[in-house]
C-alpha positions in Angstrom: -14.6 139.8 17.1 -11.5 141.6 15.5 -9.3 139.9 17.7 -10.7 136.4 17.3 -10.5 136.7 13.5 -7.1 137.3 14.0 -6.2 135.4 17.0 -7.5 132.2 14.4 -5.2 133.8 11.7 -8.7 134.1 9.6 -8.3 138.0 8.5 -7.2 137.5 4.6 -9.6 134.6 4.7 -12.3 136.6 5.1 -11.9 138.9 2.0 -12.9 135.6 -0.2 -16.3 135.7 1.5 -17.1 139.0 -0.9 -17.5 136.1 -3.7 -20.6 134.8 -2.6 -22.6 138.2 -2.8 -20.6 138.9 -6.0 -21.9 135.7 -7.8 -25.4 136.6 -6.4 -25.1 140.5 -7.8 -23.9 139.4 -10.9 -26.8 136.4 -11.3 -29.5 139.0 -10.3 -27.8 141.5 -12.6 -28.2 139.0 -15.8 -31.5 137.7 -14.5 -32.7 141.2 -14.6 -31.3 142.5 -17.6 -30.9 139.8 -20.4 -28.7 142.3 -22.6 -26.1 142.1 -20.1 -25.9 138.3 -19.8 -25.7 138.0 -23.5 -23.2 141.0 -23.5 -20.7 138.7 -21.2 -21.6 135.5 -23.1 -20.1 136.7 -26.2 -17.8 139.1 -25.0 -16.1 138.1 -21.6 -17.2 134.2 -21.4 -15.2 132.8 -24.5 -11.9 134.4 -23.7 -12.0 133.0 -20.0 -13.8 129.6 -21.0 -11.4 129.2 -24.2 -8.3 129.9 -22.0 -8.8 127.2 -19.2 -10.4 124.9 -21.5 -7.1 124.5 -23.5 -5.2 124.7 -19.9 -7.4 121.2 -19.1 -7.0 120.0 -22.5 -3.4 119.7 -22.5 -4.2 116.5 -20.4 -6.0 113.6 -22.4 -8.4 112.5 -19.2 -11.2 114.4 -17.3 -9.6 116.9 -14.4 -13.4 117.0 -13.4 -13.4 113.2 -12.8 -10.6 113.3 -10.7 -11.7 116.4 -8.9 -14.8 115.2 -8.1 -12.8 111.4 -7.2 -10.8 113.6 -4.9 -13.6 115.7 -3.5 -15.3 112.0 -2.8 -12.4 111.0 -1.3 -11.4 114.0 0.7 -14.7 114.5 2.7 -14.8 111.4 5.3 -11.0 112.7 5.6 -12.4 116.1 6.8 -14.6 114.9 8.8 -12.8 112.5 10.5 -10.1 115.5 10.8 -12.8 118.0 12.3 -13.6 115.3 14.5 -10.5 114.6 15.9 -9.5 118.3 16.4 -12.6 119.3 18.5 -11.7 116.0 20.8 -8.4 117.3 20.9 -8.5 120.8 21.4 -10.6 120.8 24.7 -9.7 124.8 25.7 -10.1 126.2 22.3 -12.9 124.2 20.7 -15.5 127.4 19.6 -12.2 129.0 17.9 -11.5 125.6 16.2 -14.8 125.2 15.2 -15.5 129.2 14.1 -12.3 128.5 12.1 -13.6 125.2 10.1 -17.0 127.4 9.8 -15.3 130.1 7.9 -13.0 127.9 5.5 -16.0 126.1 4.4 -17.8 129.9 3.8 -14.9 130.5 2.2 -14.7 127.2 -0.1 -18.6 127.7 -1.0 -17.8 131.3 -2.1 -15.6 131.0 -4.1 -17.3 127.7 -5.8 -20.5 129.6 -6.3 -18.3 133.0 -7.9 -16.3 130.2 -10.6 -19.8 128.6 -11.6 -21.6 132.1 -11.9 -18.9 133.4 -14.4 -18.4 129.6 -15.8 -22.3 128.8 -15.9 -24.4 130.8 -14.5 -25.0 133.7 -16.1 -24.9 131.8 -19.3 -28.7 130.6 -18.2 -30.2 134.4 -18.8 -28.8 134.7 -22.4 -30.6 135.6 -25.2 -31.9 132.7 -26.6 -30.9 130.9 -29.3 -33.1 130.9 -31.5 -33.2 134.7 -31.5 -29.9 135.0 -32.2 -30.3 132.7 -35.0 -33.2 134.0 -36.6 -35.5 131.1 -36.2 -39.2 131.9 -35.2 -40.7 130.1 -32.5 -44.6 129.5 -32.8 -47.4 127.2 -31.4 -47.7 124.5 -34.2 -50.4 122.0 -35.6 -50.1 118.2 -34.8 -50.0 118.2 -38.8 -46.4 119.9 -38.8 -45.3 117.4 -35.8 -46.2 114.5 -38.0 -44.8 116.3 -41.0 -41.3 116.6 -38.7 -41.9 113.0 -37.2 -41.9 111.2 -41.0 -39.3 113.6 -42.5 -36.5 112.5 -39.3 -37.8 108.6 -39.4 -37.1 109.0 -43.4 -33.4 110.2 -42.6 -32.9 107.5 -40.2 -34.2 104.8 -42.3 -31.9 106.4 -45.1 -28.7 106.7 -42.7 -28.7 103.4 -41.3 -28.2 100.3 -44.0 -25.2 102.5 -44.7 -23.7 101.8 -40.8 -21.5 99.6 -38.8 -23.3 97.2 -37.0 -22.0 94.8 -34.1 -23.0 91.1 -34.3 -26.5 92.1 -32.7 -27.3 94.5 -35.7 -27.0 97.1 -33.0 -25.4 100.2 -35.2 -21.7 100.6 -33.9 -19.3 103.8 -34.8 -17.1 103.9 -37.5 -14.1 105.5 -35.5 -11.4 103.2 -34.0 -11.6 105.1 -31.0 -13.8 107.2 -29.0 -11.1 109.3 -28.5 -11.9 110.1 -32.8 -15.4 110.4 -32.3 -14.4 113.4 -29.9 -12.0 114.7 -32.1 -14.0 114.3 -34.6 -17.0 116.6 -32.8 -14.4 119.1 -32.0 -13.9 119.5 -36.0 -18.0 119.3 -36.7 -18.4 122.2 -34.4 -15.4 124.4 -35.6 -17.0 124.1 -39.4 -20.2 125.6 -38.2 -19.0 128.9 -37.1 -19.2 130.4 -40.9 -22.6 129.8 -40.2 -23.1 130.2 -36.7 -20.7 132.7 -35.5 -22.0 132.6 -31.9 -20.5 128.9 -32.1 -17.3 129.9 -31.5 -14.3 127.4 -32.9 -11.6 127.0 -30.8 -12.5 124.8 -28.5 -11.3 121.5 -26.9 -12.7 117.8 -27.8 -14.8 116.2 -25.0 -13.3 114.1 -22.2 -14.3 110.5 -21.9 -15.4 109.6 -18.6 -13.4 106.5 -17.2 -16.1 106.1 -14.6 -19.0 106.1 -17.3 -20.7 103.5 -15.8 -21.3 104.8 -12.3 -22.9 108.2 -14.7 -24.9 105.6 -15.8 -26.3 104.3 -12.8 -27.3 107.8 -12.1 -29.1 108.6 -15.3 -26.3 110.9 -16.3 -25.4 110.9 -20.5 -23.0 113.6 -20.1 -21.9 116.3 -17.6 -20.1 120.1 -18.7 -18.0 120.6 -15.5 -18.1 124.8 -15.1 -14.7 124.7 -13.1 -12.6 122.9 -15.0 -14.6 124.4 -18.7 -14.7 120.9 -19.7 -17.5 118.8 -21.9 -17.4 115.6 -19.7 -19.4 112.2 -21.7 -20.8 109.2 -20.6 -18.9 106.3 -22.7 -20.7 103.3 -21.8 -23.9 104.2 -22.9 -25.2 102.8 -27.0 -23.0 104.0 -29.2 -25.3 105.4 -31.4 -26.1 108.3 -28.7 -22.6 109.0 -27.9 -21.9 111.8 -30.9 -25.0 113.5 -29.8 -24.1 113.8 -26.7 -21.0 114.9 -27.2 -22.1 117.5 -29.1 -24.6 118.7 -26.5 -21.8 118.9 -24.3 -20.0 121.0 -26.5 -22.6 123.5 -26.4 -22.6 124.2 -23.1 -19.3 124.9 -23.1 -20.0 127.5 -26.0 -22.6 129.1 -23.2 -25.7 127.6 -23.9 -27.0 126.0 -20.8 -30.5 125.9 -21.6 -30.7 121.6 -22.2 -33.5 122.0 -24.8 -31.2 124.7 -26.7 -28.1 122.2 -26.7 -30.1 119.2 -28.0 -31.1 121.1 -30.7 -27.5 122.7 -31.0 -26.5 119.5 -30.7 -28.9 118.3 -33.5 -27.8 120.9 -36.1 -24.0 120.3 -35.4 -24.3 116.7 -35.9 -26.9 117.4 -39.2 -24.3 119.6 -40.7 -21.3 117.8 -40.2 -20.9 115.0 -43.4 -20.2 112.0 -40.9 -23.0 109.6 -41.5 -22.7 108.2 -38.0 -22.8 112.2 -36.6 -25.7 112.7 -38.6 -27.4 109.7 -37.5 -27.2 109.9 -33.8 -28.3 114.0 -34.3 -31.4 112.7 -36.7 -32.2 109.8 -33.7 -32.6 111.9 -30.8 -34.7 114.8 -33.0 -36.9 111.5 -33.6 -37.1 110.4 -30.5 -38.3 113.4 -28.6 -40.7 113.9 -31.8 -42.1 111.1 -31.8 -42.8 111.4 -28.1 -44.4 114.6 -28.5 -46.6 113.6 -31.2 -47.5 110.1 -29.6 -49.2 112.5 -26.8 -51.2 114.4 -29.2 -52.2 111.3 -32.2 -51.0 107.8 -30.9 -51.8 106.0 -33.4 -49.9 108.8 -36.2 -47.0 107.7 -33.7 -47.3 104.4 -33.9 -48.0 104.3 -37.9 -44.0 106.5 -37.8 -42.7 104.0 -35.5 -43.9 100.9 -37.7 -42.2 102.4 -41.1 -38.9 102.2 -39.9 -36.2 99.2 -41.3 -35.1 96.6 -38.7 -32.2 98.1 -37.5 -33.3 101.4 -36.3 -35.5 99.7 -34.4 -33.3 97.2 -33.4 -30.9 100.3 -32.3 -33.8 102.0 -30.1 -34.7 98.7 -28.2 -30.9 98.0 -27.3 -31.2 101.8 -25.9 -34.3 101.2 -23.8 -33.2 97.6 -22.4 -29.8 99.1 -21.6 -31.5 102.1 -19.6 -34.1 99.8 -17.9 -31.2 97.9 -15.7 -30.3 101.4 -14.0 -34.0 102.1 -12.9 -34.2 102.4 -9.1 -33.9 104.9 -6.4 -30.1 105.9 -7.4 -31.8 106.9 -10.7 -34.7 108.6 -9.2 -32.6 110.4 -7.5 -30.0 111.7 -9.7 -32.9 113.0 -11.8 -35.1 114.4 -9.3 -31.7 116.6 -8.0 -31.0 117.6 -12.2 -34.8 118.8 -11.9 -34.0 121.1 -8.7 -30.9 122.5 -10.5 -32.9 123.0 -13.9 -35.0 124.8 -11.6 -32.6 126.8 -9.9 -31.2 128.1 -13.2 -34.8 129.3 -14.7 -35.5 126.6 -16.5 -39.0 126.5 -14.4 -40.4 123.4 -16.8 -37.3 121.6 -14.8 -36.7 118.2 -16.5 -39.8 118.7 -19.1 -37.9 122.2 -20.2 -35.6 119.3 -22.6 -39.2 118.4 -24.7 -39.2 121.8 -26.1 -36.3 120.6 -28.2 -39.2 119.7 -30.6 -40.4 123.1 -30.8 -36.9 124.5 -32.3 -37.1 121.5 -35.1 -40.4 122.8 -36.1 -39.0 126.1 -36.4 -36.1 125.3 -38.3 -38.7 122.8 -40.8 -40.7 126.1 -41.4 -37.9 128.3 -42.2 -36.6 125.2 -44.4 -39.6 126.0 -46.0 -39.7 129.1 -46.6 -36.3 128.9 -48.2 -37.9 126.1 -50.8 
């Protein structure tokens, strides 16, 4: 076997296929022992993640979308290649083969290694509402409504002071998306006095080019572990995109749990001063509120839902027609593979793990009170 290895010219090769049980000792290790995941969250992760993210952000477009581009682009070439080279090489085809084996061992190992140290560790981290001091408790469908009026109030209050387009559907204020994400970057850096877990430092999203084809697939916004970049979804209603981009944001900060970013995501966008920020933060809290409490008292839902002014309702029916043209089996199946990979990453809820979102708003309204 020594000989063949080397005969194929495969011997330093081989010494990348130590990766792969590396990235499972180390997953096993922070799965096991939360201290230590939360140890290399805020001690190792932001010196490597803030290093390549500004290496990728000295480029104004998404390395990941062309990485994955190429990636798309590059398979049928392999294929056809691997093809061609076991029609070719007749008298050495099991060495040509045992060769293309061991490069794709090789390329799987070392893409599982960068997206346990990117990514996956991240997942075992203390939570963050531990490390915030906000107390997580079972709560009365009398604080949901409580939360439920006091977001529909801020929305109602946010809105006549908005762009709109020509539809009355709420459009941002920035020139540019380009702003918007620069303008995230800045909302997230002025939360670190409070925060200090939120480190500053960090790069602006990427616009996706593609944002469309994300679309199709259900996808808002991606955070690419191997290039440390916060990737967003463009095409979607405008009033979602600062959100979103602030969600992003916090996964590259090394919170991977979804529900924990949307509410990261929330606070950031709550706290910054920009009315349109503060409005698409206040709009998803509302909308995954009002869905919670619509399960438990319909018709305290509904009676929310009917108080608020024309054009936030105007804004979350432009949302839900433009959502409903991408329902099909592309959908279905973009979102059943994000459920396997929630999964994966013990988030065992899977795609229902981003509803508990409501339960760090209910924490954060009771400490609010208890400051009062």
């Amino acid at each position: 076997m020594h000989r063949i290895f080397q005969r194929a010219g495969l011997r330093k090769r081989l010494w990348f296929l130590i990766l792969l049980p590396a990235a499972l000792v180390l997953t096993a290790c922070a799965a096991w022992k939360p201290s230590f995941a939360q140890w290399y969250a805020i001690r190792i992760y932001p010196a490597l993640s803030l290093t390549v993210n500004r290496i990728t952000g000295l480029v104004p477009f998404s390395v990941a979308e062309c990485l994955v581009i190429l990636l798309l682009l590059c398979i049928p070439v392999i294929l056809i290649f691997f093809a061609a080279g076991m029609i070719r090489k007749k008298g050495s085809r099991p060495l040509f083969a045992l060769k293309s084996a061991v490069n794709l061992a090789v390329f799987f190992s070392i893409v599982s290694f960068l997206f346990t140290i990117n990514c996956g560790i991240n997942y075992y981290r203390y939570p963050f509402a531990d490390t915030c001091g906000l107390k997580v408790e079972p709560s009365t469908s009398t604080e949901l409504n409580e939360l439920c009026v006091s977001l529909a109030s801020d929305a109602n209050r946010l809105r006549p002071g908005l762009k709109a387009d020509d539809q009355g559907v709420m459009e941002l204020r920035q020139k540019s998306l380009s702003m918007t994400a620069q303008e995230a970057a800045l909302a997230y850096n002025r939360l670190e006095r409070d925060y200090p877990l939120l480190r500053s430092g960090y790069g602006a999203p990427k616009l996706v080019h593609f944002s469309r084809a994300m679309s199709r697939c259900n996808i808002t916004g991606i955070f690419f572990p191997f290039t440390l970049e916060a990737n967003v979804n463009t095409d979607v209603p405008e009033y979602t995109i600062p959100v979103t981009m602030c969600h992003e944001l916090s996964h590259l900060r090394g919170y991977m749990r979804e529900e924990e970013a949307n509410f990261i995501g929330y606070l950031v966008c709550s706290k910054s001063g920009e009315p349109d920020f503060q409005y698409s933060g206040d709009m998803l809290a509302f909308t995954y509120a009002s869905n919670a409490l619509f399960s438990v008292d319909a018709d305290a839902a509904n009676k929310i839902f009917s108080s608020l002014n024309p054009g936030v309702r105007r804004d979350l029916a432009y949302n839900s027609e433009y959502w409903k043209q991408f329902e099909g089996p592309v959908s279905k199946a973009s979102n059943s593979v994000n459920d396997q990979y929630l999964k994966a990453n013990s988030q065992d809820d899977g795609v229902k793990s981003y509803g508990r979102m409501v339960d760090l708003l209910l924490a954060q309204q009771r400490a609010e009170k208890k400051k009062d």
